[in-house]
TORKOL-283857 format. One record per residue (C-alpha): residue in one letter; z, y, x. Coordinates in steps of 0.001 Angstrom, whole numbers, padded with zeros to 6 digits, always signed. Layout:
# residues N
AZYX ...
This chain:
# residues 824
X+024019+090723+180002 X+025971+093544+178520 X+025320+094763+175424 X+023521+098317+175274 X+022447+097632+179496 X+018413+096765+180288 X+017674+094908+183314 X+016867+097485+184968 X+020045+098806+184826 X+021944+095689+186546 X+022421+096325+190222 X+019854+095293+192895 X+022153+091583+193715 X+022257+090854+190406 X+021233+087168+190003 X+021121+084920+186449 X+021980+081838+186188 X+020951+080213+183072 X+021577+076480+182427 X+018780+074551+180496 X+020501+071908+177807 X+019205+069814+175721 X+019622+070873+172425 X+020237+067406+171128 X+022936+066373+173434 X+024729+069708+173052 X+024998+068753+169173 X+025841+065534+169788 X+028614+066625+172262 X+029897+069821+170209 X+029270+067242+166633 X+031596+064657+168582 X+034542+067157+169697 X+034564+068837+166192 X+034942+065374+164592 X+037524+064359+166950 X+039241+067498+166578 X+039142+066631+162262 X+040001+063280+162477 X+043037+063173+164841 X+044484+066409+164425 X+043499+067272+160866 X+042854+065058+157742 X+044128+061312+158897 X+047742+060506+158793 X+049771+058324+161865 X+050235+055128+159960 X+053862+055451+161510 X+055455+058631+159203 X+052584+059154+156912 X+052377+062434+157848 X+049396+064605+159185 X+049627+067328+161990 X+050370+070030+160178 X+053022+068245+158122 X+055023+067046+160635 X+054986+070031+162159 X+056573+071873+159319 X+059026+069365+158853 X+060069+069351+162794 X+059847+073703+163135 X+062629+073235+159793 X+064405+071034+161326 X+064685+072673+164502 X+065480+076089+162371 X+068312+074484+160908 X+067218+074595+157703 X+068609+071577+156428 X+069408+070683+152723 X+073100+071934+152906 X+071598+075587+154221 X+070116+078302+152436 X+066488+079029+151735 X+064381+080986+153978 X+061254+082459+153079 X+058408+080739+153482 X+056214+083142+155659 X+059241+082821+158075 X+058444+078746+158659 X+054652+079324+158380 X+054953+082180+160675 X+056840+079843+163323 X+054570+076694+162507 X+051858+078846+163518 X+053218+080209+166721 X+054411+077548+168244 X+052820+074442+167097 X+050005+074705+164424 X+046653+076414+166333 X+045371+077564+162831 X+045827+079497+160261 X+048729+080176+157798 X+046722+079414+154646 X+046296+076076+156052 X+050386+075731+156840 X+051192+077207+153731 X+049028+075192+151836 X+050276+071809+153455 X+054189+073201+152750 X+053393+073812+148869 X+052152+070680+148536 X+055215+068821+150335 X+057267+070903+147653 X+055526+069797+144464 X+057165+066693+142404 X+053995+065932+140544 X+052229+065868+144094 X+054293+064035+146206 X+056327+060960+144803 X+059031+061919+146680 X+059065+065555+147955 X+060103+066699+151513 X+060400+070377+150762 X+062727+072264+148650 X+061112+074957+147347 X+062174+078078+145735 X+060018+080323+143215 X+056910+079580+142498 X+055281+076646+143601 X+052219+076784+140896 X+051641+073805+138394 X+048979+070720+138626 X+047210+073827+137345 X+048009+076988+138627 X+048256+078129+142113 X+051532+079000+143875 X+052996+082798+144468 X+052417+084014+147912 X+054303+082513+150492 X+056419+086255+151266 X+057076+085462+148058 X+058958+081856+147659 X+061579+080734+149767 X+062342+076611+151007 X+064241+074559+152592 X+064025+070793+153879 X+064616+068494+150908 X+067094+065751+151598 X+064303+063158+152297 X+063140+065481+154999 X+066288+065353+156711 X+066007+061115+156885 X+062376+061876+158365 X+063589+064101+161447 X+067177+062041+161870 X+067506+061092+165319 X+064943+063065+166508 X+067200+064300+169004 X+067947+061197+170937 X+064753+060203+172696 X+063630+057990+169472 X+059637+059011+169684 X+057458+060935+172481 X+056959+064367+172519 X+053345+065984+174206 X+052607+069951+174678 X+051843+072093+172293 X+048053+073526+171842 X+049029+076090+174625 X+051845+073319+176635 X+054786+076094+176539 X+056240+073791+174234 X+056343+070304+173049 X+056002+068869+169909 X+056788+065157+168660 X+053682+063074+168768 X+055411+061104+165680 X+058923+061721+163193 X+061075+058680+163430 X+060145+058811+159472 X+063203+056780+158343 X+061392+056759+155287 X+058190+054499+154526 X+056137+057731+153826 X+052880+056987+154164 X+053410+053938+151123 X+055442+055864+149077 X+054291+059457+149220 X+050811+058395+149460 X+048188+060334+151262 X+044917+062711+150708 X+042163+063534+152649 X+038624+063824+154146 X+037592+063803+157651 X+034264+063492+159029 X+031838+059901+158452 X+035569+058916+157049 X+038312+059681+154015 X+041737+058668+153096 X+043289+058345+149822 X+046528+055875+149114 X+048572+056585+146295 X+052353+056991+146044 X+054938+053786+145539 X+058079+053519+144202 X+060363+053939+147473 X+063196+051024+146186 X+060588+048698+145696 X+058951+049712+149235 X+062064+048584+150851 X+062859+045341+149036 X+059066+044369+150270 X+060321+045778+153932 X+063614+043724+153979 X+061330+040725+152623 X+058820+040945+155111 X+061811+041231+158307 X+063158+037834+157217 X+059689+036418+155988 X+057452+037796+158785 X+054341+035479+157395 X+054908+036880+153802 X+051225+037572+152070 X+049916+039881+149687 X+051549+037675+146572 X+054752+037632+147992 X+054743+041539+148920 X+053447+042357+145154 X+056532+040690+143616 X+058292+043474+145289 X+055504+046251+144586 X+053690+045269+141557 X+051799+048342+141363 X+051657+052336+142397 X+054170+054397+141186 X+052664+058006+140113 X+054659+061033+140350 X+053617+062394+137423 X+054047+058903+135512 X+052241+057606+132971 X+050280+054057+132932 X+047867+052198+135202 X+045890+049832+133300 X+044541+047012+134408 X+045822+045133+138116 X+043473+043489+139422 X+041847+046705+141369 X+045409+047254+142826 X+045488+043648+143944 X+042297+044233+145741 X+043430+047279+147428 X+046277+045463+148579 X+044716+042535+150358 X+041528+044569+151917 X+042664+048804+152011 X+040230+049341+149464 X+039722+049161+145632 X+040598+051014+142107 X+042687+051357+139177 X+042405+053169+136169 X+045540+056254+134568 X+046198+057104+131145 X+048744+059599+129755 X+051216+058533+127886 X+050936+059633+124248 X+052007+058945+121021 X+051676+059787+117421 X+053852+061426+115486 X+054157+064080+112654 X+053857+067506+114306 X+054326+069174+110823 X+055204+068049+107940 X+050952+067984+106360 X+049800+066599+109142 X+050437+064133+112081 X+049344+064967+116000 X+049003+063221+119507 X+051713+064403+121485 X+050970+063448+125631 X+054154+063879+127730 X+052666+062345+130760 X+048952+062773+132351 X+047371+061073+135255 X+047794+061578+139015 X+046585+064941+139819 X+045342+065946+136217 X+046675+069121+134538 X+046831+070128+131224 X+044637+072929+131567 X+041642+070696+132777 X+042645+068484+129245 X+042383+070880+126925 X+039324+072635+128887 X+037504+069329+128126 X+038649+068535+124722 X+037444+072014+123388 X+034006+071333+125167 X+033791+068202+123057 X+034447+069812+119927 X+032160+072753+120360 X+029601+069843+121224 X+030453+068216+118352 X+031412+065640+120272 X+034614+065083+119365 X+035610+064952+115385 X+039132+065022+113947 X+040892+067661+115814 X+042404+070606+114686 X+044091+072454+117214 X+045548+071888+120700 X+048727+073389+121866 X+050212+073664+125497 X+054309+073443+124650 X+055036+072404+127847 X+058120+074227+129893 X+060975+073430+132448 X+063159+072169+129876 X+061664+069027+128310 X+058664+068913+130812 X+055281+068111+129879 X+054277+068088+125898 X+050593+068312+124755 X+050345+068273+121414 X+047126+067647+119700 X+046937+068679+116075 X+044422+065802+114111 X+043057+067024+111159 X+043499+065396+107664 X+041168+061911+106792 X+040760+061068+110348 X+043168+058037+112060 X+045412+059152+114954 X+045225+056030+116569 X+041515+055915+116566 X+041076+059565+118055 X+043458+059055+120923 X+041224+056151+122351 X+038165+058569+122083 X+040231+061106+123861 X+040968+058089+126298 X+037606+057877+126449 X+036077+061173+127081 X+038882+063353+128328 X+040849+062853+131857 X+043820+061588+129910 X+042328+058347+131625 X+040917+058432+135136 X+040757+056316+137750 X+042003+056579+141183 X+040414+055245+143839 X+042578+053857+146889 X+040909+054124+150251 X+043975+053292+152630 X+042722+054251+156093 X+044845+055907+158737 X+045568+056272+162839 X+047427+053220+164599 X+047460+053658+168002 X+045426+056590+168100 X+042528+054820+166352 X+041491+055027+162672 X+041912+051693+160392 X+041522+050648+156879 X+044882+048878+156503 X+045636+046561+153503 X+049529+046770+152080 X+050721+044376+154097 X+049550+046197+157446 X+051058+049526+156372 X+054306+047522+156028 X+054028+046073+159539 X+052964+049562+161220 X+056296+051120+159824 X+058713+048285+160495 X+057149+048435+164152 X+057864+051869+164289 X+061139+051595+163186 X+062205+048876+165562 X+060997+050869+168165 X+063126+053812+167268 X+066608+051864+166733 X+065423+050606+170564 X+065083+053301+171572 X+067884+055264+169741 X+070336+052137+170564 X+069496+052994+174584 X+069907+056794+174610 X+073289+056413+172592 X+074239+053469+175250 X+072970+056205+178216 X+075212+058514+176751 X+078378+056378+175654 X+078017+054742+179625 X+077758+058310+180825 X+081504+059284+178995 X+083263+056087+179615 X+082494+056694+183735 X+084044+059918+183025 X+087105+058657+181300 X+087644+055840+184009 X+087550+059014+186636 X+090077+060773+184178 X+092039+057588+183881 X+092445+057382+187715 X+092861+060734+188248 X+095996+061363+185521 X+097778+058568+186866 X+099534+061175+189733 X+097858+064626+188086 X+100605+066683+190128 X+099051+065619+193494 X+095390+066095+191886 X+096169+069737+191635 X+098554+070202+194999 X+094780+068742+196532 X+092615+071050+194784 X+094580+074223+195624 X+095580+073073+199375 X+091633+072492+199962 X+089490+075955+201422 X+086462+075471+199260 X+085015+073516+196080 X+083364+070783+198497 X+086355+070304+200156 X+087951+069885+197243 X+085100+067487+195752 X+085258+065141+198880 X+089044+065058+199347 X+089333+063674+195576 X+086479+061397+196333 X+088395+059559+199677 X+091826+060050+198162 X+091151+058598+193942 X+088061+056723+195323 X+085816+058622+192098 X+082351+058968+191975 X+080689+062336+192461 X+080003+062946+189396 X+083511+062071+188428 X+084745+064535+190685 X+082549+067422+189719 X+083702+066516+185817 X+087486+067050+187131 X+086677+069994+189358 X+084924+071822+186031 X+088010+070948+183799 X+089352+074171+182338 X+093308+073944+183095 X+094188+074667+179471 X+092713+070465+178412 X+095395+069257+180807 X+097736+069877+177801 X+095849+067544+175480 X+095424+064560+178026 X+097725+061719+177662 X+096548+057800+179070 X+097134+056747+175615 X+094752+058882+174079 X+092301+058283+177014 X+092504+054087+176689 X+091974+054790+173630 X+088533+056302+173737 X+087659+053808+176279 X+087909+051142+174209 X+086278+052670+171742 X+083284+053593+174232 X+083237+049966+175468 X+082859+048538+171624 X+080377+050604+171103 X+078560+050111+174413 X+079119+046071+173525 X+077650+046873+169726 X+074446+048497+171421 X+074170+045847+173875 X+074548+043095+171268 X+071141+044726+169498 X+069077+045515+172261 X+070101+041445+173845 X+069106+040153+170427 X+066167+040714+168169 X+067560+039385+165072 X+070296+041752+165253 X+068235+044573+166090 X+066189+043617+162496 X+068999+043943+160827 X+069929+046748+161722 X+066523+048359+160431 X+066899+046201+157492 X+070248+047434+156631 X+068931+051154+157303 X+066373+050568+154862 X+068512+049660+151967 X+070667+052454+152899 X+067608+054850+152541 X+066662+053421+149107 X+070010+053615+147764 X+070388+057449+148946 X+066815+058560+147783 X+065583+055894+145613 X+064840+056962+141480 X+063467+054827+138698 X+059622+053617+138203 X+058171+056485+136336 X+054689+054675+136238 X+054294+051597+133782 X+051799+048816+134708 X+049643+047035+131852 X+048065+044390+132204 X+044001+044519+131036 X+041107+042683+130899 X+039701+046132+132621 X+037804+047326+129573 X+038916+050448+127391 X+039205+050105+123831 X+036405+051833+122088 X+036532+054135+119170 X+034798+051572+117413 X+037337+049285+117298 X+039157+051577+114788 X+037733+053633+112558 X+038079+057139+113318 X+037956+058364+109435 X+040513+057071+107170 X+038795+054974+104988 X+038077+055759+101143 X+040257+053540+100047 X+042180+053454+096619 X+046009+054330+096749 X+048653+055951+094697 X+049739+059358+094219 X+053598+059796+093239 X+055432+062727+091959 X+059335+062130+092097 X+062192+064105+090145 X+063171+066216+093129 X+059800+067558+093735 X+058122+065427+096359 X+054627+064287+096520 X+053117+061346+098714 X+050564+058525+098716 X+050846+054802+099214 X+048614+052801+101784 X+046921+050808+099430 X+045862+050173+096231 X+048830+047675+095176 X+050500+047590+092087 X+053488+050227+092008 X+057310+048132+092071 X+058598+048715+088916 X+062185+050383+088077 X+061285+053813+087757 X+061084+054803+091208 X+060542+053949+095124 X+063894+054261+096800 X+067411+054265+095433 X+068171+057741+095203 X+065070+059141+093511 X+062980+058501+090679 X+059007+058786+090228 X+058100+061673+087316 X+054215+060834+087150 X+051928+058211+089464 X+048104+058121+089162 X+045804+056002+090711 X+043474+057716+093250 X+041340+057162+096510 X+043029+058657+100216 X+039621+060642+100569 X+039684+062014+096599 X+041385+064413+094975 X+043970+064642+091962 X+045099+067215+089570 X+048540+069032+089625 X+049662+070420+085791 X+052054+072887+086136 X+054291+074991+083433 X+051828+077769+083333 X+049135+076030+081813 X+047209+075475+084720 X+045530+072356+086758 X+045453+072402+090255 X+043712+070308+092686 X+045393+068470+095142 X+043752+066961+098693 X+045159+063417+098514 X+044830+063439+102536 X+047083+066208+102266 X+050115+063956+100887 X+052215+061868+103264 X+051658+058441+103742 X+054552+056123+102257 X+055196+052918+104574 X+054180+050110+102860 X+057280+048454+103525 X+059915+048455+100035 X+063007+048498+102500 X+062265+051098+105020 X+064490+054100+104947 X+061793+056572+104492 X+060383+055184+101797 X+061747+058631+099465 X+060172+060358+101849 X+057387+062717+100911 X+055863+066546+100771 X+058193+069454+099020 X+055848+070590+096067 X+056037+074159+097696 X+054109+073052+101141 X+051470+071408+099137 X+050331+073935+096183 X+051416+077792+095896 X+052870+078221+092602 X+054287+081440+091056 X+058059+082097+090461 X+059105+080159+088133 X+056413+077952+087981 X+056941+074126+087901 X+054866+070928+089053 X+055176+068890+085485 X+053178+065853+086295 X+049906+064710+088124 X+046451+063272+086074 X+043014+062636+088218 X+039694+064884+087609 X+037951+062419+085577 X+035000+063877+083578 X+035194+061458+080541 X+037635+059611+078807 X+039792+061652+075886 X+041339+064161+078123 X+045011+065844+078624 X+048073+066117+076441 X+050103+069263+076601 X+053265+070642+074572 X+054684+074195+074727 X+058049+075245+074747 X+057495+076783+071093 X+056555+073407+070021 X+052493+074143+070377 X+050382+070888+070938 X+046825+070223+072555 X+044259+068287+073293 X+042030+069641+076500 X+038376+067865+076932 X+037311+066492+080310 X+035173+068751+081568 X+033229+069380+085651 X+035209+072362+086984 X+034655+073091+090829 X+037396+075388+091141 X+040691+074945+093265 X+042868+075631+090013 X+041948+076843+086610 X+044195+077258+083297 X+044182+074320+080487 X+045865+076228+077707 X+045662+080001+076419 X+049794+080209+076179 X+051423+082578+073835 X+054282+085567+075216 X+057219+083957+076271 X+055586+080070+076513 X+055230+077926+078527 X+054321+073913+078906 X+057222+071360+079246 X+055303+068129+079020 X+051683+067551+080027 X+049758+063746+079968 X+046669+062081+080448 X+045499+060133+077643 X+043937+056574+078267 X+042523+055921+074885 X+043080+058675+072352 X+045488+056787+070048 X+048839+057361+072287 X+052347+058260+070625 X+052640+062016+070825 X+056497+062856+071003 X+058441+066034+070669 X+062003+066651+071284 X+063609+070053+070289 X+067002+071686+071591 X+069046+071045+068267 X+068375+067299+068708 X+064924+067025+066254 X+062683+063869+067721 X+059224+064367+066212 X+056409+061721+067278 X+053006+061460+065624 X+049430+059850+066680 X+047298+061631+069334 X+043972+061090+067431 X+046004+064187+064865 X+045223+066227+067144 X+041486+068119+067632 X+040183+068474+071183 X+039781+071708+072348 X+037951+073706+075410 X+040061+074863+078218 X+040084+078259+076981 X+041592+077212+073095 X+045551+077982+072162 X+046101+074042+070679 X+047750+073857+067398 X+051200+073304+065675 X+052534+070046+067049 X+056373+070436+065871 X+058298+072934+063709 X+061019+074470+066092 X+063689+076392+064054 X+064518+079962+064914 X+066244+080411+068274 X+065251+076824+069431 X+062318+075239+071586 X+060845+071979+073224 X+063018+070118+075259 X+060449+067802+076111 X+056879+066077+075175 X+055027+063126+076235 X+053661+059875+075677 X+055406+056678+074361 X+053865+053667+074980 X+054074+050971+071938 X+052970+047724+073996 X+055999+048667+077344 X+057525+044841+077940 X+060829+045835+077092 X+060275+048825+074144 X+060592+051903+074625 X+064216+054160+074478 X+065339+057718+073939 X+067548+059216+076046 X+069396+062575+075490 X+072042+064949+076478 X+074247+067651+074469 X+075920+069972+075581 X+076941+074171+075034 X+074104+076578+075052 X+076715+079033+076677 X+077158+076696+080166 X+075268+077678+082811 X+072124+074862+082902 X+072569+071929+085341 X+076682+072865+085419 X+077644+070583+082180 X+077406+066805+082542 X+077355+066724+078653 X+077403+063864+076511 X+074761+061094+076717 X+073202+058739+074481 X+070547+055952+074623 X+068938+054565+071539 X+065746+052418+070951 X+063034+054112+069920 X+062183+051701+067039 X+065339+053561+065500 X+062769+056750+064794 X+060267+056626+061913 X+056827+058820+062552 X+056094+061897+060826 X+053251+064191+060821 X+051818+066952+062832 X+053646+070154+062675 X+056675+068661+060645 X+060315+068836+061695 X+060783+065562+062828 X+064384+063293+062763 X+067600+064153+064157 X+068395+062214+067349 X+071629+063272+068253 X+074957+064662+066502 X+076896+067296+068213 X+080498+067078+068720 X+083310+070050+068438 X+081753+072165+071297 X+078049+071000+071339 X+075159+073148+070196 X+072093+072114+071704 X+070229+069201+073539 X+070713+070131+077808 X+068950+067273+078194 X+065808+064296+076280 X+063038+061654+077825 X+061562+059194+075703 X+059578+056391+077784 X+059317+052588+078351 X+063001+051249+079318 X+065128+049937+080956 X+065423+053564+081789 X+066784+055741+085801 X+068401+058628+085343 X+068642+061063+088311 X+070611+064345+089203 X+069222+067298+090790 X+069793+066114+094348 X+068278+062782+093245 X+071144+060571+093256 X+071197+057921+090725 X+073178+058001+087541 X+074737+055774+085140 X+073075+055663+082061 X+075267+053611+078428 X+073867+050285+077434 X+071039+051542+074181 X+073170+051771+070384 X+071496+051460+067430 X+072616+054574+065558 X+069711+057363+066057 X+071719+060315+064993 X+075327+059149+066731 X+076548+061556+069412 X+076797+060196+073430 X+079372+059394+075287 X+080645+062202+078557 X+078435+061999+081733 X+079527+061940+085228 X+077050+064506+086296 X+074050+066735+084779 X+070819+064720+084392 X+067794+066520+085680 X+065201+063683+085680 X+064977+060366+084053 X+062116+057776+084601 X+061224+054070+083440 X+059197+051780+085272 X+056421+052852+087630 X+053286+052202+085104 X+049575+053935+085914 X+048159+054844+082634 X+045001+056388+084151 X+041664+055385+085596 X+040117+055990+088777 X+039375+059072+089683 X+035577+059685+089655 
């Protein structure tokens, strides 16, 4: 009835006629063609190309456009846009949809479409397609090849003013290697992608071994082969899928740990599972730890660009074990997923759950059938020119009385039936003569003619000899095949573990670095770092052979240590913060370690003298000034980051600072014009933090401290004085000067706030001391870029002058020795 019109308003013969139905068997019915219409036309691939509807009717509209890999791009409504007119009876979201994902490299193993602009990211969504432009990729071109010569059957379009192919002759195994997605009704598919060389070894194996099992075929393809890469863990769910169509594995990114700056180390992923982006990563690892979920991370930062691909790094924080926290992230995050392999798809027109061995078959059936049928349409047509040239060959043989016949004949079918009685030719043969433009009669010769018949019947014996001979005709395919992997075959991205099929758990490591006790080191060029473990430090002054250890203390990874610097002040320093030395003696890095600057901020000028812990007992620090002050500083509970040990005076500053062990150490002063001064440190008084200390060595006008410290009385092998003159006009750290080494025995003790002993004469030249250490021998010396040098075999005289040096000494150490206790 039309709308706005009452009955009454219908004319007088007006009759209805309304059909009763039965509601249930119209559902049933319209249920039925709607799921038909899904599964066949929709969301199942043909088992034969791998390819749904809608892709294989992209790839045959490009083909047929000419847009073939040696073309330009079009854009990309252009192909939807014909897709949709001719073939596809939907709309262009769909199309477009289906082309983007055919252009993607983490999407399809081995892409079909070569796509230009923006295609999106496992993340993002693509431009519009007016927008980005495409082309067929060069594996789409082996999919449509011979498409043209009868290979597969073609059916009408939805509207039958076309036709379309019911199938690509899909030289490529696409359905194995590209994988396939999708959900239909009461049914899904979902294979994953293989590598497409080891597809077609397992091809050519199964042609010559037809009876070949699922063992055989997985020595060929032991596993998926992921576009985006990555690792599958654990084989015996791919196994399983193999043999029945059905079964599971489980992804993980690849990662690894590494130092992302130079405080602190970081998981860097440069592959992710199947169909995982990072987006949906960090999404879920910042939901963890806002949950509280998930401890030890810091930061997480997307570097990931065209250049050098995918890179995830994620930042750990300080005290917790890399290692540890990427198996929770394993654990908890998509980094690992699982993919679930559901391999169903139409053969002959009727869904199936195939195992591996049945998608192999399908395809190698397929392709047997087109080089059959391709081998008889190229035989047609090579029969079809060599009857021509054997009409040319009889007809050139007197081609003067061919054309006196023509032109003494009244009509064309006069013509036709004259050269038929006179050459005896067929009637095609005759028509091909009678539509010869005059201007070929100059190329024909009955050499060149034999010549193509020969060639014509080789190649009409070469067709004959595969279509008379199944072997042959197997080979052929097989040879095709290896062709195909050779032209578009690339290198496993995916790596296959084998596993018992359970995931590590966080457990199994601990997540915190452990409290354990360690050393601290402090070398001459300004490093800091921390050993592993709590073994005895090698001895020889320092922990590589081109740097020497200033100060060591023992400590705990989790605990903290003090930092004394030339302005009087202790700092505290995060022993998590520090590097961690291999505990190797001959790896290269061993001298590796932390620049003093990244760890503390010091003022200008300011210097990192030596390291002590935080202990609140025990008889404290030992300090000595550059104007030859001396003092004791208590142990005392400070929960500050930094505080100052010593009120200095204008124009000081500290040039040695120690921790005492028992309160009775050797103090020892040496001054610039070569005065050695040592003395007990139970002479001095302890003082608070805030006292100035006392006089600890008389320093003549115009002089100072060259250096203080501690010498130890019971060292194995005594205890030696080095030192160093030189001009007090040369710029410092320019003049090697002249060194000397002498025992220390050679220098008798004085008292507090005396003058001390000269240690060294100075030669014609010499002014001052550039250079002094006192400490336990046999004694390193090091220059500023921490290269070793050469220090003179000890002499007995105390006041004798040195001998020249090859360079300036900036740092001189004897064996590693830990003169502290643990810190509380």
């Amino acid at each position: 009835m039309a709308r706005g019109k009452t009955k009454q308003d219908l004319p007088d013969d007006f009759e209805e006629h309304i059909l009763d139905t039965d509601i249930k068997q119209e559902m049933e019915s319209s249920f039925l063609e709607y799921a038909y219409s899904v599964i066949y036309s929709r969301a199942l691939p043909d088992a034969r190309d791998g390819l749904k509807p809608v892709q294989r009717r992209i790839l045959y509209t490009m083909n047929d456009m000419g847009l073939r890999p040696d073309r330009g791009h079009v854009k990309s409504a252009r192909v939807v846009g014909e897709v949709m007119g001719r073939l596809h009876p939907h709309g262009d979201s769909a199309i477009y949809d289906a082309l983007v994902r055919m252009a993607q490299p983490w999407s399809m193993r081995l892409p079909m479409v070569d796509g230009h602009g923006n295609f999106g990211s496992p993340d993002d969504s693509p431009a519009a397609m007016r927008y980005t432009e495409c082309r067929m990729a060069p594996p789409a071109a082996a999919m449509t090849a011979s498409i043209d010569e009868d290979t597969v059957d073609f059916r009408p379009n939805y509207d039958s003013r076309e036709t379309e192919p019911s199938v690509l002759p899909s030289a490529i195994p696409n359905l194995v290697v590209n994988g396939t997605t999708g959900i239909a009704v009461g049914m899904a598919t979902n294979c994953a992608p293989h590598n497409l060389v080891e597809v077609v070894q397992a091809l050519r194996h199964l042609i010559t071994h037809p009876k070949a099992g699922t063992d055989d075929l997985m020595r060929f393809i032991p596993g998926p082969d992921l576009p985006t890469g990555g690792k599958i863990v654990g084989l015996d769910g791919i196994r399983d899928a193999y043999e029945t169509g059905r079964g599971s594995f489980r992804m993980r990114a690849t990662a690894r740990v590494e130092s992302v700056t130079n405080r602190r180390k970081g998981i860097v992923v440069t592959e992710l599972p199947y169909g995982v982006g990072t987006e949906k990563v960090i999404e879920r690892i910042k939901t963890l730890v806002q949950g509280k979920k998930l401890q030890g991370i810091s930061d997480v930062k997307d570097l990931t660009d065209r250049e050098k691909g995918l890179r995830l790094v994620i930042e750990v924080k300080n005290g917790f074990v890399p290692e540890a926290l990427l198996e929770q992230l394993y654990r908890q995050t998509p980094m690992e997923d699982s993919f679930g392999i559901n391999a169903v798809a139409l053969v002959d027109g009727q869904p199936r759950t195939l195992s591996l061995k049945e998608m192999l078959q399908v395809f190698l059936d397929h392709r047997f059938d087109v080089v059959r049928r391709r081998s008889v349409f190229r035989r047609g047509k090579a029969a079809d020119r060599l009857h021509l040239v054997d009409g040319l060959l009889l007809a050139i043989i007197d081609i003067d009385e061919v054309i006196q016949l023509i032109r003494s004949s009244d009509n064309a079918a006069a013509a036709k039936e004259r050269l038929i009685d006179v050459f005896d030719l067929s009637e095609i043969q005759a028509d091909y003569i009678l539509d010869m433009p005059l201007r070929r009669l100059t190329k024909f010769s009955k050499i060149e003619l034999d010549k193509e018949k020969s060639e014509l019947e080789k190649v009409i014996e070469d067709l004959d000899a595969i279509l008379g001979d199944e072997k042959l005709l197997r080979k052929v395919v097989s040879d095709e095949l290896a062709e195909v992997a050779k032209t578009y075959g690339t290198p496993r991205r995916t790596v296959l573990l084998e596993s018992s099929g359970t995931t590590v758990t966080a457990s199994a490591t601990p997540l915190e670095v452990a409290d354990d006790p360690c050393f601290v080191y402090l070398s001459s060029t300004g490093l800091l770092a921390r050993t592993a473990n709590a073994e005895q430090p090698g001895s020889g002054g320092g922990r590589a052979n081109h740097d020497v250890v200033t100060s060591v203390v023992r400590a705990t990874a989790r605990g903290e240590v003090g930092g004394l610097t030339s302005a009087g002040r202790l700092v505290k320093i995060g022993v998590l913060e520090l590097p961690q030395l291999p505990d190797t003696a001959n790896d290269p890095h061993l001298a590796g370690g932390l620049p003093v600057s990244e760890i503390l901020s010091l003022d200008p000028g300011e210097r990192l003298l030596g390291l002590c812990t935080l202990a609140t007992d025990g008889p404290g620090l030992a300090l000595g000034t550059r104007q030859g002050t001396v003092k004791r500083v208590n142990p005392e509970v400070l929960g500050r980051d930094d505080w100052e040990v010593v009120r200095l005076a204008d124009g000081d500053e500290v040039v040695g600072i120690v921790e005492l062990t028992t309160g009775r150490e050797t103090l020892c002063f040496v001054t610039s014009d070569a005065q050695l001064l040592h003395f007990g440190a139970d002479a001095v008084r302890p003082q608070g933090r805030s006292g100035g200390g006392m006089a600890g060595v008389r320093v003549a006008a115009g002089e100072r401290v060259v250096w203080f410290g501690i010498v130890d009385p019971d060292a194995p092998e005594g205890s030696v004085v080095v030192t160093a003159s030189g001009s007090s006009t040369a710029l410092p750290g320019t003049e090697p000067g002249a060194v000397k080494v002498t025992t220390f025995d050679e220098y008798p003790p004085k008292g507090r706030a005396t003058g001390g002993v000269r240690c060294h004469r100075f030669l014609k030249g010499e002014d001052t001391l550039v250079f002094a250490w006192v400490g336990s021998a046999p004694a390193r010396a090091a220059a500023a870029s921490g290269a070793p040098i050469e220090l003179p075999e000890a002499t007995g005289r105390r006041d004798g002058s040195g001998i020249p040096g090859s360079q300036p000494i900036t740092a001189c150490a004897g064996p590693v020795a830990v003169r502290v206790r643990v810190s509380g």
